[in-house]
N, CA, C and O atoms as a GROMACS GRO file, in nm:
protein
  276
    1UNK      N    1   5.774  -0.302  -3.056
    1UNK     CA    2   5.879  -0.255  -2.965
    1UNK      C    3   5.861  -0.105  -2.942
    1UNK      O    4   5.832  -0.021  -3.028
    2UNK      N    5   5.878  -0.090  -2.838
    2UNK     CA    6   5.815   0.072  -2.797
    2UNK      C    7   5.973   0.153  -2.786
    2UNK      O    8   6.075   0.091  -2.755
    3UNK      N    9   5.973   0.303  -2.818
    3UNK     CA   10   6.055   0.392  -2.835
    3UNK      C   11   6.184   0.317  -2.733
    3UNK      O   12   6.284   0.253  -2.768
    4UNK      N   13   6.138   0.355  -2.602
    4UNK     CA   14   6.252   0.336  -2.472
    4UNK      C   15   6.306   0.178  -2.536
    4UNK      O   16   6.419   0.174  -2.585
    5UNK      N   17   6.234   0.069  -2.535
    5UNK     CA   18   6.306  -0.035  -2.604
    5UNK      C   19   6.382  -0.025  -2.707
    5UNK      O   20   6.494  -0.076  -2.695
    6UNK      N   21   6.359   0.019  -2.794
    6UNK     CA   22   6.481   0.042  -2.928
    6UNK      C   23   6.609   0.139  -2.869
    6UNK      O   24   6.729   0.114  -2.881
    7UNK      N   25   6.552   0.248  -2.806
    7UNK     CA   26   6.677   0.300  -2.777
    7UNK      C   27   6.799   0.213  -2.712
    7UNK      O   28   6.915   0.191  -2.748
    8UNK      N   29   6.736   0.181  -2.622
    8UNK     CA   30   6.791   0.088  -2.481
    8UNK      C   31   6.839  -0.021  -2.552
    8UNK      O   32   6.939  -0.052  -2.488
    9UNK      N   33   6.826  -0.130  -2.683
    9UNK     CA   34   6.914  -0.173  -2.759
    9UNK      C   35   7.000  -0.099  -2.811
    9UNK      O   36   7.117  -0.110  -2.773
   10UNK      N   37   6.968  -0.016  -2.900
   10UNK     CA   38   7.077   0.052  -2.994
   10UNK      C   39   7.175   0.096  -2.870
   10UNK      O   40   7.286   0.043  -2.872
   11UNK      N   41   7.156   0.162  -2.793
   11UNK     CA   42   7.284   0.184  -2.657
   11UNK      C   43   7.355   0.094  -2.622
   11UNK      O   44   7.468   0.131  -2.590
   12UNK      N   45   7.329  -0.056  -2.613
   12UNK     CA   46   7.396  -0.091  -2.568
   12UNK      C   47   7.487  -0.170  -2.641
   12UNK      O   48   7.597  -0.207  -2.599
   13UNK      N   49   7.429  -0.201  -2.772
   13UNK     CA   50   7.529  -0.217  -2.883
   13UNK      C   51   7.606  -0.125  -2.903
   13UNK      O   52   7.728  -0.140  -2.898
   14UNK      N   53   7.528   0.021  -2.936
   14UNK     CA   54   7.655   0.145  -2.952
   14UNK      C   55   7.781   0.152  -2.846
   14UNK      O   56   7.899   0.182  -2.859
   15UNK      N   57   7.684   0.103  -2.712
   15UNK     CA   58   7.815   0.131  -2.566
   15UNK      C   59   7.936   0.054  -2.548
   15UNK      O   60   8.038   0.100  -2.496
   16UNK      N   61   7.917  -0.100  -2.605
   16UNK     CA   62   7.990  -0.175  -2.641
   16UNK      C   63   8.112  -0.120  -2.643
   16UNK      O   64   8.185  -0.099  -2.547
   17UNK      N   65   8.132  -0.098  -2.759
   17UNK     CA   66   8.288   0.010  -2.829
   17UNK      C   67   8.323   0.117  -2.754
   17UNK      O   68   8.387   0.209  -2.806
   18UNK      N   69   8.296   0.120  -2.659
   18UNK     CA   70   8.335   0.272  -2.546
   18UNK      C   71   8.426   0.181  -2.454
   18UNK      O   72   8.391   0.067  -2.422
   19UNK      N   73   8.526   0.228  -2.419
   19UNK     CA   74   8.595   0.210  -2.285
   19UNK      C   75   8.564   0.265  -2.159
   19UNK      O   76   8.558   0.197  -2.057
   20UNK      N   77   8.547   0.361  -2.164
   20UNK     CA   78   8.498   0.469  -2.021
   20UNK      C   79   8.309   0.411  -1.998
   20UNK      O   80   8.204   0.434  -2.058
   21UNK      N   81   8.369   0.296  -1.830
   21UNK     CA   82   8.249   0.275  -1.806
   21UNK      C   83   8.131   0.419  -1.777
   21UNK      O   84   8.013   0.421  -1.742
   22UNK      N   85   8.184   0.476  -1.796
   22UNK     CA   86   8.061   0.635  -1.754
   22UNK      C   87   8.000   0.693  -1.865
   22UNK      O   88   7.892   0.753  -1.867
   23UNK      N   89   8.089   0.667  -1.972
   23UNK     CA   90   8.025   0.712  -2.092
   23UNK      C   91   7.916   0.644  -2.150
   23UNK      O   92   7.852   0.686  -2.247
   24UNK      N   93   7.890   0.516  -2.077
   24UNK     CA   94   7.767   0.439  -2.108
   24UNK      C   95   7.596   0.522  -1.977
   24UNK      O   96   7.481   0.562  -1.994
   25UNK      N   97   7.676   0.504  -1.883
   25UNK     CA   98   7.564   0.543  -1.779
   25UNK      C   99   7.523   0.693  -1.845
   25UNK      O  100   7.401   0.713  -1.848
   26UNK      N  101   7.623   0.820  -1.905
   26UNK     CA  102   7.586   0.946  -1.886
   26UNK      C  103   7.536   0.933  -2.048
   26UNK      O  104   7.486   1.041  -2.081
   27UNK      N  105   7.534   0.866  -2.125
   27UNK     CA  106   7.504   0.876  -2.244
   27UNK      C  107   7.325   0.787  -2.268
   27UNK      O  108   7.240   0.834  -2.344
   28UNK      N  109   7.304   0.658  -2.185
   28UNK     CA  110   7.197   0.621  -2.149
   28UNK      C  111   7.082   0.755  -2.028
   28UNK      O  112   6.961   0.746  -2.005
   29UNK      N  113   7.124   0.802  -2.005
   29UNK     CA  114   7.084   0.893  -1.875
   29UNK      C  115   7.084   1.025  -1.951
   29UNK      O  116   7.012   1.111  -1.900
   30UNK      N  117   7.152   1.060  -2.067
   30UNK     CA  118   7.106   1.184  -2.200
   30UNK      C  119   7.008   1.148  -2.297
   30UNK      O  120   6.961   1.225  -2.380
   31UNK      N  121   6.977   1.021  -2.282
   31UNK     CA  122   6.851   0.972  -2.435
   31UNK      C  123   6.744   0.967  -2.368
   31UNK      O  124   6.640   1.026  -2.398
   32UNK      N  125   6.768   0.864  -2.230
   32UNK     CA  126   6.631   0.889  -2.136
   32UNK      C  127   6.573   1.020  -2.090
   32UNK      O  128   6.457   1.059  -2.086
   33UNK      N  129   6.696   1.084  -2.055
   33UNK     CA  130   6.600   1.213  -2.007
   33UNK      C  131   6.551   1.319  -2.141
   33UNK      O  132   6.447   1.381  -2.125
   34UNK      N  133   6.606   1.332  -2.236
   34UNK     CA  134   6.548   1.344  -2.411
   34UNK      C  135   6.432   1.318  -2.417
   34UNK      O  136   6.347   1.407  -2.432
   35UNK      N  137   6.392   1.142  -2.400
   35UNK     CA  138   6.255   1.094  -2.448
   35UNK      C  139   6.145   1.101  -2.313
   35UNK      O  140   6.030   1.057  -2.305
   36UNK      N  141   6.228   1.174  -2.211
   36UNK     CA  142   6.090   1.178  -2.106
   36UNK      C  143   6.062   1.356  -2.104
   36UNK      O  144   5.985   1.416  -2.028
   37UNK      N  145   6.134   1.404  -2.190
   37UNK     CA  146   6.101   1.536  -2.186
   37UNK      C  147   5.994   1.565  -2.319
   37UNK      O  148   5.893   1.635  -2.323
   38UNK      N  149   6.064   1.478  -2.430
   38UNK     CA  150   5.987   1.489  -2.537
   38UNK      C  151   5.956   1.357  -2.599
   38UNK      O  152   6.037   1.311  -2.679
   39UNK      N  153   5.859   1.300  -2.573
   39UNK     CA  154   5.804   1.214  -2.636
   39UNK      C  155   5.829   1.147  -2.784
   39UNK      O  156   5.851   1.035  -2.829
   40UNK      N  157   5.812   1.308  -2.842
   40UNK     CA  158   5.794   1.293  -2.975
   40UNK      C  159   5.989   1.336  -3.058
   40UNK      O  160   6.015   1.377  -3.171
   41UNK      N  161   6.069   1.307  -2.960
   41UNK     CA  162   6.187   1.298  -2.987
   41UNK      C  163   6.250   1.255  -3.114
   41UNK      O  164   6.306   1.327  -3.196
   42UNK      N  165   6.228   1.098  -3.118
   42UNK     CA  166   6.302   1.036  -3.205
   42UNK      C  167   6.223   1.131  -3.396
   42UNK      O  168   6.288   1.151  -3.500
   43UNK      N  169   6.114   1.156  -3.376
   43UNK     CA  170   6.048   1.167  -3.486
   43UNK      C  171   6.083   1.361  -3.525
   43UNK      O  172   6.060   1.425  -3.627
   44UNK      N  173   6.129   1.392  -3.427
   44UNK     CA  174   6.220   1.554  -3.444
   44UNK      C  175   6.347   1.518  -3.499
   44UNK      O  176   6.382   1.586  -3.596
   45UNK      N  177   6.439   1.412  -3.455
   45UNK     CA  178   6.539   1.438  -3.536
   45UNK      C  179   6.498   1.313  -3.629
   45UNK      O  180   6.594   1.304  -3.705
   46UNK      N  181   6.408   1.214  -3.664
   46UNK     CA  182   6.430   1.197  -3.836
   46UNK      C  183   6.352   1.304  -3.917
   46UNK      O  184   6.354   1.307  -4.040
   47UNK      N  185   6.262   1.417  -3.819
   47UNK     CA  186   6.203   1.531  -3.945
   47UNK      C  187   6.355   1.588  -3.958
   47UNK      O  188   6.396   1.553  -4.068
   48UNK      N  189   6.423   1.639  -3.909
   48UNK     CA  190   6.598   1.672  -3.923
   48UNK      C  191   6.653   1.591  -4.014
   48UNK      O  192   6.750   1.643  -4.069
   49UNK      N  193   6.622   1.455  -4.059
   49UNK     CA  194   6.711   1.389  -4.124
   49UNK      C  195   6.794   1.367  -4.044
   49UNK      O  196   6.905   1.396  -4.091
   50UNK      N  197   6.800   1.331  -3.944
   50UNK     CA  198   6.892   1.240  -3.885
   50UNK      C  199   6.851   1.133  -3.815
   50UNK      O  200   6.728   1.139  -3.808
   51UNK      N  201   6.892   1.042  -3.762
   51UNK     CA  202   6.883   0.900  -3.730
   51UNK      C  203   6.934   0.877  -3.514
   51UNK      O  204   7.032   0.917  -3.450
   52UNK      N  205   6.883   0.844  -3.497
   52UNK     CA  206   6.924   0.775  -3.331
   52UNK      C  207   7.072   0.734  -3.332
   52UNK      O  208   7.149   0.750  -3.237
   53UNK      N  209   7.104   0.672  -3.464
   53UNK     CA  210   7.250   0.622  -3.433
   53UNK      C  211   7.372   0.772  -3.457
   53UNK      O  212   7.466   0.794  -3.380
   54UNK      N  213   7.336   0.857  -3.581
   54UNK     CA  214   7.370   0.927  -3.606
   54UNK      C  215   7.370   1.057  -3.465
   54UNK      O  216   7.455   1.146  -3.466
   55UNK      N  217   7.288   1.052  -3.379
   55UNK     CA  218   7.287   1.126  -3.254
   55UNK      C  219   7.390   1.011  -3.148
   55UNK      O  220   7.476   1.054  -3.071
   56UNK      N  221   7.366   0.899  -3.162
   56UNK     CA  222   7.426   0.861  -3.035
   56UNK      C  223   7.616   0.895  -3.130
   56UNK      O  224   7.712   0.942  -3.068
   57UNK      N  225   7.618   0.873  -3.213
   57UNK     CA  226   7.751   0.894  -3.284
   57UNK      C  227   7.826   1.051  -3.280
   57UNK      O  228   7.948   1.066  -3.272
   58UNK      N  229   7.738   1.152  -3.287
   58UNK     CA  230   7.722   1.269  -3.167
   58UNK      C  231   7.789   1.280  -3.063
   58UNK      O  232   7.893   1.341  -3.038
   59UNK      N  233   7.712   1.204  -2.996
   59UNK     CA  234   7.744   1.230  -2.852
   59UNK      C  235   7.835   1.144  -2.823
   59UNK      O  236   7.892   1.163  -2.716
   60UNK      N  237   7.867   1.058  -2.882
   60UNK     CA  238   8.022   0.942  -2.849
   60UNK      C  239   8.137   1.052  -2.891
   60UNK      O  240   8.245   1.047  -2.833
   61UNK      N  241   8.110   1.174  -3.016
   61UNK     CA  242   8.252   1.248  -3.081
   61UNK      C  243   8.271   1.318  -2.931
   61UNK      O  244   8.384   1.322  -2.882
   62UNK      N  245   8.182   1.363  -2.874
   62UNK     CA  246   8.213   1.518  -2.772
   62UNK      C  247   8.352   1.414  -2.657
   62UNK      O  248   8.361   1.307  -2.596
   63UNK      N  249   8.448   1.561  -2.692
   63UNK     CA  250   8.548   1.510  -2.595
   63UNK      C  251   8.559   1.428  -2.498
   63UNK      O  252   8.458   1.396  -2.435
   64UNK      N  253   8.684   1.375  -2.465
   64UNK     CA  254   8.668   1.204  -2.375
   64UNK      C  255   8.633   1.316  -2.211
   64UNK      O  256   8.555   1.273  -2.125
   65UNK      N  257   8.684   1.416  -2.200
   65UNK     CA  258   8.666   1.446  -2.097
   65UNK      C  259   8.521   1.502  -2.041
   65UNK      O  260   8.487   1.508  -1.923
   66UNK      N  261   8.450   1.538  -2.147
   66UNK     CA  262   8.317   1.575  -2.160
   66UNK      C  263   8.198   1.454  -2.099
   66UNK      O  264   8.100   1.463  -2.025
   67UNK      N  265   8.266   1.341  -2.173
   67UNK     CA  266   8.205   1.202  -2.153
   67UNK      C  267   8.224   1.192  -2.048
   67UNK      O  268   8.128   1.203  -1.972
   68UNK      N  269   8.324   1.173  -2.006
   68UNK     CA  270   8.347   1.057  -1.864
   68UNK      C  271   8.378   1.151  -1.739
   68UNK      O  272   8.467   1.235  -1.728
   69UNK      N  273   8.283   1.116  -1.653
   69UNK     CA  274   8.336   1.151  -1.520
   69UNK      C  275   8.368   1.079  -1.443
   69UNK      O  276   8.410   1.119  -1.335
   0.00000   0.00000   0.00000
């Protein structure tokens, strides 16, 4: 399973639990444009010690108004 595939699961399980249909589109549309800028993305934040879920969990805290347009 290649990078964009795992993400593109874990999103949409993570998106699930969101109410604000936008917070799925602008939060899918922040990982993609992440992994087309940097390739080597996911493997920067586990050298960080952190995890994909632990970032998308991130970006779900930032204010509801931040999220959703």
């Amino acid at each position: 399973m290649d990078l964009h595939s795992a993400v593109e699961g874990d999103m949409s399980r993570e998106m699930e639990d969101y109410s604000c249909q936008a917070n799925e589109s602008f939060c899918k549309k922040a990982m993609v444009a992440l992994l087309n800028i940097s390739p080597q993305f996911e493997k920067i934040v586990l050298m960080q010690g952190g995890t994909m879920e632990a970032l998308l969990e991130r970006i779900a805290s930032f204010p509801e108004k931040t999220r959703c347009r």
